[in-house]
PDB file of N, CA, C and O in Angstrom:
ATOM      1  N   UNK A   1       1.600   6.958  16.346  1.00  0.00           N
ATOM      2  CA  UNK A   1       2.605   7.952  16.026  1.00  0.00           C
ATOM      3  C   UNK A   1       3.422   7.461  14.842  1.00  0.00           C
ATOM      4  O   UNK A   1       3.810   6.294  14.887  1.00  0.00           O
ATOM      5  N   UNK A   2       3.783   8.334  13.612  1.00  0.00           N
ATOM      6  CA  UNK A   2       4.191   7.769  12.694  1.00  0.00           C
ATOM      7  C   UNK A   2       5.766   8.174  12.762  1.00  0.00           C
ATOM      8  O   UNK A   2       6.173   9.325  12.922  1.00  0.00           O
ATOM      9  N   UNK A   3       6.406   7.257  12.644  1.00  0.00           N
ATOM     10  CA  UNK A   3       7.967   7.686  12.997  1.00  0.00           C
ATOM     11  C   UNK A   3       8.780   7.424  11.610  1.00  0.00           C
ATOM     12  O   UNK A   3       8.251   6.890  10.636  1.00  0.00           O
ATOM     13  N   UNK A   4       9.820   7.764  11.636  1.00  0.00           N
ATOM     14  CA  UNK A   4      10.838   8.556  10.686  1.00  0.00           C
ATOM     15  C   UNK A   4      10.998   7.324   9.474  1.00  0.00           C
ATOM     16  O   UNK A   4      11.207   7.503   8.274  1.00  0.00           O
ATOM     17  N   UNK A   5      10.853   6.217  10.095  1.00  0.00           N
ATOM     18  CA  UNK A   5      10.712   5.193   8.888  1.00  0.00           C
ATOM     19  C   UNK A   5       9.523   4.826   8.393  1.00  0.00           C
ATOM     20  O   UNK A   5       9.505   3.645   8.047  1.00  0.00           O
ATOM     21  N   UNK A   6       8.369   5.505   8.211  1.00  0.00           N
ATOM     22  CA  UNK A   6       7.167   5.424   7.991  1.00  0.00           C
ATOM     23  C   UNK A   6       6.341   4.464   8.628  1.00  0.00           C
ATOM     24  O   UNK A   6       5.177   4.262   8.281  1.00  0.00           O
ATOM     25  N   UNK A   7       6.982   3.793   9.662  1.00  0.00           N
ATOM     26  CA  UNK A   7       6.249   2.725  10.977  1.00  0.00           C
ATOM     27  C   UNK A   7       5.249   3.302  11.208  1.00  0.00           C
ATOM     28  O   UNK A   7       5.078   4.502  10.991  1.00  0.00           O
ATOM     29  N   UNK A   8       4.066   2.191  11.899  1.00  0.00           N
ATOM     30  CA  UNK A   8       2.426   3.216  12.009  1.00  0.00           C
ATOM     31  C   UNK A   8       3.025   3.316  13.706  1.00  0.00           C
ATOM     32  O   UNK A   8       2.844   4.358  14.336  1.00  0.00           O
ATOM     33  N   UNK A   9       3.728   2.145  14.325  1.00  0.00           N
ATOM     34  CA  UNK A   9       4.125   2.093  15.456  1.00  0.00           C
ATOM     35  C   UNK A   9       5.583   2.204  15.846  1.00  0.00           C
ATOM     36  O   UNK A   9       6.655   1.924  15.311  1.00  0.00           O
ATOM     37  N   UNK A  10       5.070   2.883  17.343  1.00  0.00           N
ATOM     38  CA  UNK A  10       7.122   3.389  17.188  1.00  0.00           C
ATOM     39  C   UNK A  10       7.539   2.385  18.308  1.00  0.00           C
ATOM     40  O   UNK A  10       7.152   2.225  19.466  1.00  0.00           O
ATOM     41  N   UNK A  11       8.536   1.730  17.477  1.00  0.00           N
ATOM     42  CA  UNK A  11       9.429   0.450  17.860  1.00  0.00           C
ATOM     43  C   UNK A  11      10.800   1.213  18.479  1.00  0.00           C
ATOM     44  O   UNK A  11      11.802   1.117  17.770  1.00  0.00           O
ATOM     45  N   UNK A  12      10.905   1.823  19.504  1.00  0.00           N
ATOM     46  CA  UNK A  12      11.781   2.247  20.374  1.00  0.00           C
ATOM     47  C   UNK A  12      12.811   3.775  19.742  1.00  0.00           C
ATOM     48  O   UNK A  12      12.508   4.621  18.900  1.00  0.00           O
ATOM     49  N   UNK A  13      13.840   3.642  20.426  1.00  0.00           N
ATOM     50  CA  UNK A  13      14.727   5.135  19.999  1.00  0.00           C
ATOM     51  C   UNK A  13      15.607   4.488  18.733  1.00  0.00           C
ATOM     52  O   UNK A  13      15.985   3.342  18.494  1.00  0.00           O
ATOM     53  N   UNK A  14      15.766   5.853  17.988  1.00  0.00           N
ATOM     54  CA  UNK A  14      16.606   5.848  16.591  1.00  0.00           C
ATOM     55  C   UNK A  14      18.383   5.431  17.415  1.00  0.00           C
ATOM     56  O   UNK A  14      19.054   6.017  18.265  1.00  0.00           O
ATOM     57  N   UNK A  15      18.606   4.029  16.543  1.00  0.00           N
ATOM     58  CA  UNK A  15      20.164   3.776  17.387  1.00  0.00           C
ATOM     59  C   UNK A  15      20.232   2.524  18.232  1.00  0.00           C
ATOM     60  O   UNK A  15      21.209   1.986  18.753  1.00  0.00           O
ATOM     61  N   UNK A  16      18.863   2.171  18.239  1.00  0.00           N
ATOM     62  CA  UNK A  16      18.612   0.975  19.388  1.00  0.00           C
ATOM     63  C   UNK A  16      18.671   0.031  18.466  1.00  0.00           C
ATOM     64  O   UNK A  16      18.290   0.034  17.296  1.00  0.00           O
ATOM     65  N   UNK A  17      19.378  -1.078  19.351  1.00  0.00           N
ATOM     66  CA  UNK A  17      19.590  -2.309  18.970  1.00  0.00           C
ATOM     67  C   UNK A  17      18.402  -3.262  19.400  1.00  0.00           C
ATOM     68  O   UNK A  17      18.319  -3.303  20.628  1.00  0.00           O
ATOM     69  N   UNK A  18      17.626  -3.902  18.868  1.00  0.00           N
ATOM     70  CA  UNK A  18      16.621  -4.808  20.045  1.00  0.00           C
ATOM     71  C   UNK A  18      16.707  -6.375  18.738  1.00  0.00           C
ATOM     72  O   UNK A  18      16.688  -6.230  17.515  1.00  0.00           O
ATOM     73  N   UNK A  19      16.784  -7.547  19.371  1.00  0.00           N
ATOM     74  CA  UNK A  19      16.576  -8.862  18.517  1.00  0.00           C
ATOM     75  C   UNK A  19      15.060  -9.082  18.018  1.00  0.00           C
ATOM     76  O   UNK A  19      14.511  -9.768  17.156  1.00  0.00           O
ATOM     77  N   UNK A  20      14.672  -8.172  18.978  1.00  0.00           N
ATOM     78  CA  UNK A  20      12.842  -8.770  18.675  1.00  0.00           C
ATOM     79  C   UNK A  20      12.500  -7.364  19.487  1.00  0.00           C
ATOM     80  O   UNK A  20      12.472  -7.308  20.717  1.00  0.00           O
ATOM     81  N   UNK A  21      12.201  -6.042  18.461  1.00  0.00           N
ATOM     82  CA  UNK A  21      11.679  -5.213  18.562  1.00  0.00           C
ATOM     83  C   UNK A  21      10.105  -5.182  19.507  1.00  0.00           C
ATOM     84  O   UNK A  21       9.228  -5.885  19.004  1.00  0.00           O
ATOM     85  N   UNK A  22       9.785  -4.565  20.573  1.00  0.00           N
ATOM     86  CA  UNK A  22       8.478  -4.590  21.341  1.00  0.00           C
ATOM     87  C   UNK A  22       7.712  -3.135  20.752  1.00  0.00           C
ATOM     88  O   UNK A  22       8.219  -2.036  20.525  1.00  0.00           O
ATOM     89  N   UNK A  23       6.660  -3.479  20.644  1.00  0.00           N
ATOM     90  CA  UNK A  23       5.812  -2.121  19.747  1.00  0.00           C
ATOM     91  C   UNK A  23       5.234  -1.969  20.658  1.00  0.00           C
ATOM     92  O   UNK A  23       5.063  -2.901  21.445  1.00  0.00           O
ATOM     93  N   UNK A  24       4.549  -0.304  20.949  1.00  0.00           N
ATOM     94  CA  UNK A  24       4.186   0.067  21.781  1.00  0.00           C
ATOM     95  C   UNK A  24       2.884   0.864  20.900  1.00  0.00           C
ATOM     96  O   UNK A  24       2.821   2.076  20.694  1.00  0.00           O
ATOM     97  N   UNK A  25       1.961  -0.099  20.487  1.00  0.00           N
ATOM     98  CA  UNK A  25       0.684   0.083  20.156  1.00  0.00           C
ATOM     99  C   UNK A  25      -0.105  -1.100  20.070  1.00  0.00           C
ATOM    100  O   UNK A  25       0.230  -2.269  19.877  1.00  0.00           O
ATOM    101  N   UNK A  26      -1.709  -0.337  20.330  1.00  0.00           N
ATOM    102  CA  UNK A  26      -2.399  -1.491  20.795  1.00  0.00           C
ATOM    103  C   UNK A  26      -3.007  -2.150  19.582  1.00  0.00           C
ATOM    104  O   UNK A  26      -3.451  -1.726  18.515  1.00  0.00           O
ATOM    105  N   UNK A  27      -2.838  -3.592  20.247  1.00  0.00           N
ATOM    106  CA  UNK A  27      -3.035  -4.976  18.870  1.00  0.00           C
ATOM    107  C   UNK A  27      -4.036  -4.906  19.460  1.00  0.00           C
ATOM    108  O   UNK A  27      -4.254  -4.932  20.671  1.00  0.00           O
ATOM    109  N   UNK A  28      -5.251  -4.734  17.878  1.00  0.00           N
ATOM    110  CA  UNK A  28      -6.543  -4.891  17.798  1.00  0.00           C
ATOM    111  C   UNK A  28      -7.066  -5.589  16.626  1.00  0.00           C
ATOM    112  O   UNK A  28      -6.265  -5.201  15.774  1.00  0.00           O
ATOM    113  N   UNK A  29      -7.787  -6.273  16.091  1.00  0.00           N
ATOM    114  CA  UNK A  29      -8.231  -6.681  15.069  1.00  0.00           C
ATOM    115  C   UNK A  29      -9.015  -5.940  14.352  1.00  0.00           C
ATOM    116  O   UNK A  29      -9.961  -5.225  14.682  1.00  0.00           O
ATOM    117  N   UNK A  30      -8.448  -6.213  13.131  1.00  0.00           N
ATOM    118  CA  UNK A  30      -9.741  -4.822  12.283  1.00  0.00           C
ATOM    119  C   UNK A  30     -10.601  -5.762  11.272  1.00  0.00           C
ATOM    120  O   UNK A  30     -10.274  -6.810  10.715  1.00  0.00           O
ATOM    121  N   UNK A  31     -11.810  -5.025  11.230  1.00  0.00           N
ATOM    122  CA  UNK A  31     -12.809  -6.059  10.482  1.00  0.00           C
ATOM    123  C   UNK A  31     -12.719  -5.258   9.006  1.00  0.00           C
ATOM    124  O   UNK A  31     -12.925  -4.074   8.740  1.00  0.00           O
ATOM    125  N   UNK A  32     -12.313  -6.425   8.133  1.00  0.00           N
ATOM    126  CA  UNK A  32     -12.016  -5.576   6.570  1.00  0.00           C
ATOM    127  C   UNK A  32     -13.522  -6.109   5.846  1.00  0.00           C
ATOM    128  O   UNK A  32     -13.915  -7.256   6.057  1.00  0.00           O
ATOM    129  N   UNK A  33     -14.281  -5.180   5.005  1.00  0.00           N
ATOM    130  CA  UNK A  33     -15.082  -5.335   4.382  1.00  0.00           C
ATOM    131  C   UNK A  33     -15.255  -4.866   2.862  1.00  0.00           C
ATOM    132  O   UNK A  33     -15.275  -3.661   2.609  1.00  0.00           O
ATOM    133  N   UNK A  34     -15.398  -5.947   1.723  1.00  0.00           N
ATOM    134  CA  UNK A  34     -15.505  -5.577   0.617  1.00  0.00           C
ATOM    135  C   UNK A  34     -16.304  -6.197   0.038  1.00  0.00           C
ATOM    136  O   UNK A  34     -16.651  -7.359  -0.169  1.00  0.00           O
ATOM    137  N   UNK A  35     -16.772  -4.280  -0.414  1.00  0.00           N
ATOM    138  CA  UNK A  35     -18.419  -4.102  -0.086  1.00  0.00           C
ATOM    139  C   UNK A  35     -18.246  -3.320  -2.159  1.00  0.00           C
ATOM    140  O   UNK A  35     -19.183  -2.698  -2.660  1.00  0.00           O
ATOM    141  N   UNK A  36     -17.180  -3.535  -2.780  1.00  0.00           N
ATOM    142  CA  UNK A  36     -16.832  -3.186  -3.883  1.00  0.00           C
ATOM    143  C   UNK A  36     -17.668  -3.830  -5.239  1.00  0.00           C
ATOM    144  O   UNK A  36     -16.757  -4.332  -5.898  1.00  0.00           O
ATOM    145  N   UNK A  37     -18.578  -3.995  -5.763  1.00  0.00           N
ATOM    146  CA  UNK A  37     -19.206  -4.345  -7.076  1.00  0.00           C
ATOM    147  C   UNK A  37     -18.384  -5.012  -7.935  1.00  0.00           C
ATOM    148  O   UNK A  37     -17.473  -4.461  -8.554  1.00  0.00           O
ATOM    149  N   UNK A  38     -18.621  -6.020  -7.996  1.00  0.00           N
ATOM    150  CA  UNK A  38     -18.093  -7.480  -8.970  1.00  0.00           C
ATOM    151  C   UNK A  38     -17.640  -6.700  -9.875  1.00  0.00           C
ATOM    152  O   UNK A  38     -16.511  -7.103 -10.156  1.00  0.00           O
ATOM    153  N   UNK A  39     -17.984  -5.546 -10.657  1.00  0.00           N
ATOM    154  CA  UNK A  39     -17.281  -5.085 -11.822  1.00  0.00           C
ATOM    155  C   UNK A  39     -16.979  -3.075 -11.729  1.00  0.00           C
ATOM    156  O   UNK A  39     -17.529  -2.280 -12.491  1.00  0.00           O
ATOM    157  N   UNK A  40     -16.228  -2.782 -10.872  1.00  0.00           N
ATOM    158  CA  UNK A  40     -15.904  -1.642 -11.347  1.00  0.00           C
ATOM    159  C   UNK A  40     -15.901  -0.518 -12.265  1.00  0.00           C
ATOM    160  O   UNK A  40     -14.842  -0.136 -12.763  1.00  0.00           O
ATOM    161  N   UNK A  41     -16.929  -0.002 -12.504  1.00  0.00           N
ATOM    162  CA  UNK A  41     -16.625   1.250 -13.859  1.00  0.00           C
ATOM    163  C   UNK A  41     -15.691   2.023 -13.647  1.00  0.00           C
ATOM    164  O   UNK A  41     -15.296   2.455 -12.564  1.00  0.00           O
ATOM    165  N   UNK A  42     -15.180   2.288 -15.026  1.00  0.00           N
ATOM    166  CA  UNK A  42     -13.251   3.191 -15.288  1.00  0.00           C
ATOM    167  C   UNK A  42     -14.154   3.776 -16.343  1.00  0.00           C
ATOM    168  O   UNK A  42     -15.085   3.267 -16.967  1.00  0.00           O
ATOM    169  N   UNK A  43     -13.476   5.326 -16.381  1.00  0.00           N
ATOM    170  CA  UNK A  43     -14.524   6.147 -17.386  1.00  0.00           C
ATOM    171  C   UNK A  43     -13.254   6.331 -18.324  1.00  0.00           C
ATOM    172  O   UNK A  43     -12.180   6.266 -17.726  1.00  0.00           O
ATOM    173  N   UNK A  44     -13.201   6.538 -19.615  1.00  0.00           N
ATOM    174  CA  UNK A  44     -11.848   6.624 -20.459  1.00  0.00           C
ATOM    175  C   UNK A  44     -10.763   7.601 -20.272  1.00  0.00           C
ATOM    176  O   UNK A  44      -9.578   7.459 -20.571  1.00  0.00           O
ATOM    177  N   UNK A  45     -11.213   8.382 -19.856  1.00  0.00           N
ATOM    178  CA  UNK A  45     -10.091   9.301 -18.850  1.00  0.00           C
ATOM    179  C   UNK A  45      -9.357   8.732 -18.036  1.00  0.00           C
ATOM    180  O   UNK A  45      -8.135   8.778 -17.889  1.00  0.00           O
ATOM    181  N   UNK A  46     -10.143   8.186 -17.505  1.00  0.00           N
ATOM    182  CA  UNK A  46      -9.561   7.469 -16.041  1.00  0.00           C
ATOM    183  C   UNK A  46      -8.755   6.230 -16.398  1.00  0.00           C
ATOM    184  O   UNK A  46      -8.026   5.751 -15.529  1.00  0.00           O
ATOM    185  N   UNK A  47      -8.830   5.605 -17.738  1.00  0.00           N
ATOM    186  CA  UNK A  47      -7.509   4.575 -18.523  1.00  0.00           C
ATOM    187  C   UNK A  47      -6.830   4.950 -18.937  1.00  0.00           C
ATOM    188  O   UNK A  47      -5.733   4.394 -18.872  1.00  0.00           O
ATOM    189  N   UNK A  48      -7.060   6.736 -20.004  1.00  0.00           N
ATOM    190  CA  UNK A  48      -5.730   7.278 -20.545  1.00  0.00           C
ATOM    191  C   UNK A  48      -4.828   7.580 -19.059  1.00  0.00           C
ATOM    192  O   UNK A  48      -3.827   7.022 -18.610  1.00  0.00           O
ATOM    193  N   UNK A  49      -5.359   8.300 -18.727  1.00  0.00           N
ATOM    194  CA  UNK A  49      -4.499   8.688 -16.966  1.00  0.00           C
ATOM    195  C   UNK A  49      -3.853   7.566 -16.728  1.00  0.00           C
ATOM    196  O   UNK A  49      -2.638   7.750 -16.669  1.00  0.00           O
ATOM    197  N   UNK A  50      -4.161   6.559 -16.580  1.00  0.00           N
ATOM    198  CA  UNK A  50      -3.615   5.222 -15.760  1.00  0.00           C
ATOM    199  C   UNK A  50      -2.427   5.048 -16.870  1.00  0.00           C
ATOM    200  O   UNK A  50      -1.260   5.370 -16.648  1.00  0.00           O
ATOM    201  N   UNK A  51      -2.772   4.639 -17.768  1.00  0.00           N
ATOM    202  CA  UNK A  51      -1.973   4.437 -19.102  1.00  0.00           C
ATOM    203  C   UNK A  51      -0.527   5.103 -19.188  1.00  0.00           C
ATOM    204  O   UNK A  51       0.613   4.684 -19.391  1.00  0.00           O
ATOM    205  N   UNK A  52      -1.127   6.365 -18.934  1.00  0.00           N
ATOM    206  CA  UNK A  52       0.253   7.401 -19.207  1.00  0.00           C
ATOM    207  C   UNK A  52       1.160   7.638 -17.646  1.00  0.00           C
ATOM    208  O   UNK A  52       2.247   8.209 -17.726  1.00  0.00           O
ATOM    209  N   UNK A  53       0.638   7.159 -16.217  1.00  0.00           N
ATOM    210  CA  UNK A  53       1.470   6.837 -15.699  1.00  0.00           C
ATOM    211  C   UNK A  53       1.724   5.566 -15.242  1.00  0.00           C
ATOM    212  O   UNK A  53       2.743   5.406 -14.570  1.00  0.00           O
ATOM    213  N   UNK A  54       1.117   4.774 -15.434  1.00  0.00           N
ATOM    214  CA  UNK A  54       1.574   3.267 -15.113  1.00  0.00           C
ATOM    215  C   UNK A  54       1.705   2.329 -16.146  1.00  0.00           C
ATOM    216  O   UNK A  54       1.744   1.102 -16.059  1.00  0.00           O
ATOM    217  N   UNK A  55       1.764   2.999 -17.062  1.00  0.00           N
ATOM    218  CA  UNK A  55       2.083   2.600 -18.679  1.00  0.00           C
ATOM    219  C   UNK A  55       3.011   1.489 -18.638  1.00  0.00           C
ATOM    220  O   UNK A  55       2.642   0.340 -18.881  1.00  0.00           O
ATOM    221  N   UNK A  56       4.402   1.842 -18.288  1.00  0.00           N
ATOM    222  CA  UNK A  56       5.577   1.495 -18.315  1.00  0.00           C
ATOM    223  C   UNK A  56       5.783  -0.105 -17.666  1.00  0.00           C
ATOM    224  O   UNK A  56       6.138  -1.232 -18.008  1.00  0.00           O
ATOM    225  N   UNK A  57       5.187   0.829 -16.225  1.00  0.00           N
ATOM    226  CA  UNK A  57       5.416  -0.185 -15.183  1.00  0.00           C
ATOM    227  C   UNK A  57       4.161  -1.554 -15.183  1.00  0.00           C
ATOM    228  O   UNK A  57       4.174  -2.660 -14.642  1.00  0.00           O
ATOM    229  N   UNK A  58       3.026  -0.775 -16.158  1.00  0.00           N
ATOM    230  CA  UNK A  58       1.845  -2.286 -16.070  1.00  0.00           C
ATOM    231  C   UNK A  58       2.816  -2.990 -17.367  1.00  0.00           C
ATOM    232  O   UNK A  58       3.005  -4.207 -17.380  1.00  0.00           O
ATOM    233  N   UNK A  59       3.180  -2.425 -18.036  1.00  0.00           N
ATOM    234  CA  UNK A  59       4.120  -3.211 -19.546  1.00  0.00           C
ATOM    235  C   UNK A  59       5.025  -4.225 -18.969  1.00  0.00           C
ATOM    236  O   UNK A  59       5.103  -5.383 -19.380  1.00  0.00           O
ATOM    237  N   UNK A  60       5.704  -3.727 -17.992  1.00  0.00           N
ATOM    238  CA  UNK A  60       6.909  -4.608 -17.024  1.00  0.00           C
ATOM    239  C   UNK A  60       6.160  -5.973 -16.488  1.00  0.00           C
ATOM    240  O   UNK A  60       6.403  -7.180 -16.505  1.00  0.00           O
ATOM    241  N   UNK A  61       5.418  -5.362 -16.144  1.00  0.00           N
ATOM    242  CA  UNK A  61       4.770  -6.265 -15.081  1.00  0.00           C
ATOM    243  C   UNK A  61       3.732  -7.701 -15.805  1.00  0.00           C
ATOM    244  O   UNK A  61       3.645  -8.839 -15.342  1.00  0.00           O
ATOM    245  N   UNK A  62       3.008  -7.099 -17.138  1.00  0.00           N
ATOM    246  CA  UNK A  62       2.074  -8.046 -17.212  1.00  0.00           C
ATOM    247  C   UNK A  62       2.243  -8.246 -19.195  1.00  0.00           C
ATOM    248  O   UNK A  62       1.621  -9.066 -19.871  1.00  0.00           O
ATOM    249  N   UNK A  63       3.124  -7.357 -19.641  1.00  0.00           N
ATOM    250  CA  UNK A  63       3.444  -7.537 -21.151  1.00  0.00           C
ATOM    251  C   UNK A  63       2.988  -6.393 -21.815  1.00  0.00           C
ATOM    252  O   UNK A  63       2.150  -5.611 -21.367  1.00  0.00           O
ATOM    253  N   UNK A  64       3.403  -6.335 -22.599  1.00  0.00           N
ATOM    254  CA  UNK A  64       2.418  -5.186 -23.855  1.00  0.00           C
ATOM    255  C   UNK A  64       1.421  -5.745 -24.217  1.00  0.00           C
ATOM    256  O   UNK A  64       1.426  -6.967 -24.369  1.00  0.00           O
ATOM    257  N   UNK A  65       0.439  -5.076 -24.419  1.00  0.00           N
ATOM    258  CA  UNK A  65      -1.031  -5.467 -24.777  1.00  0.00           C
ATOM    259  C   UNK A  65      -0.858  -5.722 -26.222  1.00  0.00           C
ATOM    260  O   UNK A  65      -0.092  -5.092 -26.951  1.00  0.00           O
ATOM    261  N   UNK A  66      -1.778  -6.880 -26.649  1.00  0.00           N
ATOM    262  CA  UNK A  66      -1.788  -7.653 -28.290  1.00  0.00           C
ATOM    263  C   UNK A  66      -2.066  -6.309 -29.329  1.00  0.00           C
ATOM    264  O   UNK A  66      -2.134  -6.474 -30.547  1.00  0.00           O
TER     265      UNK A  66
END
């Protein structure tokens, strides 16, 4: 159940105080697999797109390109 703070699990009523919150969903292990190709194809669309919205924020993050 996804609750009001975007939790996947709902950690009791809105207002509650708890020191060590108890979740009431079941702990399971998930098997992650990446099954993704050593090199990804990006078609040039798909960099202008990226470009023009994460432009800013890849600039912040990793520099302006040379």
């Amino acid at each position: 159940m996804m609750t009001e703070g975007g939790d996947l699990c709902d950690t009791g009523q809105a207002g509650e105080t708890q020191s060590e919150p108890k979740l009431k969903c079941a702990q399971q292990l998930i098997q992650i697999t990446d099954d993704w190709p050593e090199v990804v194809p990006v078609t040039e669309a798909e960099v202008r797109m990226i470009e023009a919205y994460f432009g800013d924020l890849l600039d912040e993050l990793f520099g302006p390109l040379p």
